[in-house]
N, C-alpha and C positions, 0 to 999 in steps of 0.2 A: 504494500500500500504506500508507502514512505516512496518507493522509485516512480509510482503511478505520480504521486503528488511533484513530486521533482519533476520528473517529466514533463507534469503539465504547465507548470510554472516556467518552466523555460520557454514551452512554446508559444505561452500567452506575454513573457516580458520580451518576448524578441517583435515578435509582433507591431507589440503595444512600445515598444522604441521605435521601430522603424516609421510608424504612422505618425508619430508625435511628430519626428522628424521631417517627416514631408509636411507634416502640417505648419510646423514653426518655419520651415523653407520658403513656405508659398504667404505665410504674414508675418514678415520681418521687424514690425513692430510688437509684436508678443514677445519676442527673444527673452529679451532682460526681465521679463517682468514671469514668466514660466518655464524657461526652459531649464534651472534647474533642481524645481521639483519634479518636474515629467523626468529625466535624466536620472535623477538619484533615485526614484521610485521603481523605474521599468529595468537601469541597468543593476540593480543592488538585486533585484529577483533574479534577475536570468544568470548573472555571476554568481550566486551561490552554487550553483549546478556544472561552472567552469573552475575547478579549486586549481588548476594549473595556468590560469590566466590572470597576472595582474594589473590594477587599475591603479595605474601612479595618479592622475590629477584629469578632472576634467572640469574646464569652468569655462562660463561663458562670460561674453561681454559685448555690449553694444557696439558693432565695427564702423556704424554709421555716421561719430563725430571723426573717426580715423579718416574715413572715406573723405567726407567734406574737407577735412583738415589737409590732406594731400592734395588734394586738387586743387586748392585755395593755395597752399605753398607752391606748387606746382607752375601758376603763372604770378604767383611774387603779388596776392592779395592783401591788402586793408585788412578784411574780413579774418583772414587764419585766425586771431585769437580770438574769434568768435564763433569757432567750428562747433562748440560743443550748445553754445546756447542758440546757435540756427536749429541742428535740431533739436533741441527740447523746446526750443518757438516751435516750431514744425509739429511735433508730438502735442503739444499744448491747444494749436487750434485744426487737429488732423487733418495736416495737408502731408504732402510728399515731400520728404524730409532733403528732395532735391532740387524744390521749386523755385525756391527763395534764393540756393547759388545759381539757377539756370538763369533766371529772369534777369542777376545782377550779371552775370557775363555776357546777357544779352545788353542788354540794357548801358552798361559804363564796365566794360570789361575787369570785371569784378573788383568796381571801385577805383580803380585809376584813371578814371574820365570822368567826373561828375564836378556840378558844379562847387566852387569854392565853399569850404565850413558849412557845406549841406548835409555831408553824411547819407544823401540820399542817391545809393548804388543802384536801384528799381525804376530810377525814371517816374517813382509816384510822383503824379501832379506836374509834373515838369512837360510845358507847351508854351511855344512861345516865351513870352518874357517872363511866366509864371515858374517858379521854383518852390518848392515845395521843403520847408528846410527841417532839420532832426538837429538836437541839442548831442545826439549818441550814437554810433551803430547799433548798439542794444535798442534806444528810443524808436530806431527805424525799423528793424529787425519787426519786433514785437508792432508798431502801428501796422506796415508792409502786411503780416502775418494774419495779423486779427482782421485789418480791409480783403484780403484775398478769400479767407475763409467766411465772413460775411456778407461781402458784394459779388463773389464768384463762385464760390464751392457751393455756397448753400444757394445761390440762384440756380445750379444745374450748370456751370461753367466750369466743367474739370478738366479738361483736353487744353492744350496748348491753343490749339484752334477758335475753341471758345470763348478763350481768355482773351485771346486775339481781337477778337468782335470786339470786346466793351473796353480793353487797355489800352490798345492802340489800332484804333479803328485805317487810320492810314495804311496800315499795314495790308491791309484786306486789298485793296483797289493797286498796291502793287505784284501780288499774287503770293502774300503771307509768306515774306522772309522772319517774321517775327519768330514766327511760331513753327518754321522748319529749323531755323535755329537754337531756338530754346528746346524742343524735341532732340537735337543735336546735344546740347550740354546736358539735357534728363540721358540722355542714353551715355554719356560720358562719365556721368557719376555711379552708374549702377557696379 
């Protein structure tokens, strides 16, 4: 009975790891926050049954400030020391933890084209003589963030293309460089 139960327990914790895993694959924002009680639950069953296998260290961690944090360093950004609080902005009003570097690389090549003591890398507001100015890049970060997820996400504007329409409608009537670019720096960051 004892090898029936061993047995079963291994083929339900291997299982029940592997699923977890594609699950936590496919939504990259659960990472930090589950993956390692899924982890220590499914592989602490199935290794009792492996006693000639050992498990030195397995931990996880959010790779997603790395990600932005590289890229930002990558073209010598303003922005870098604030890789980690784009995405927790990003988490904070659930957008795409890529949206906010796309938009500023599109926009003031992430921040070394904007105008003087604006701090604004997104282009918010900025037409014509109008500027639109931030006391922070945190200040900008977090306004940027909370207008995107209120005037666009939650309108049904999730696509580059969408966003295109109401941000910079110009863009449209030249055959949406905006938004094939910015789709450009989302597929950069993945």
């Amino acid at each position: 009975m004892k090898k029936f139960l061993l047995f079963g327990s291994f083929f339900t914790g291997i299982p029940t790891l592997l699923l977890a895993s594609f699950y936590l694959l496919t939504h990259p924002a659960l990472i930090t926050r589950h993956i390692p009680l899924v982890l220590s639950a499914s592989i602490d069953s199935a290794l009792k049954f492996l006693p000639s296998i050992s498990l030195i260290s397995i931990s996880s961690s959010d790779a997603r400030p790395a990600i932005v944090k590289n890229y930002l360093h990558r073209y010598n950004s303003p922005l870098e020391p604030y890789s980690q609080f784009l995405v927790t902005t990003a988490d904070k009003y659930y957008l795409d933890y890529r949206l906010l570097p796309a938009i500023a690389q599109q926009e003031s090549n992430l921040c070394k084209k904007i105008p003087e003591n604006s701090h604004n890398c997104w282009g918010f507001g900025i037409y014509g003589d109008n500027v639109i100015r931030f006391d922070s890049y945190p200040q900008a970060i977090e306004i940027v963030a909370k207008t995107l997820k209120r005037d666009y996400i939650d309108q049904g504007l999730d696509t580059p293309e969408e966003i295109m329409a109401k941000y910079t409608p110009p863009s449209i009537e030249k055959g949406g460089p905006w938004a094939k670019a910015v789709s450009r720096f989302l597929s950069d960051l993945e």
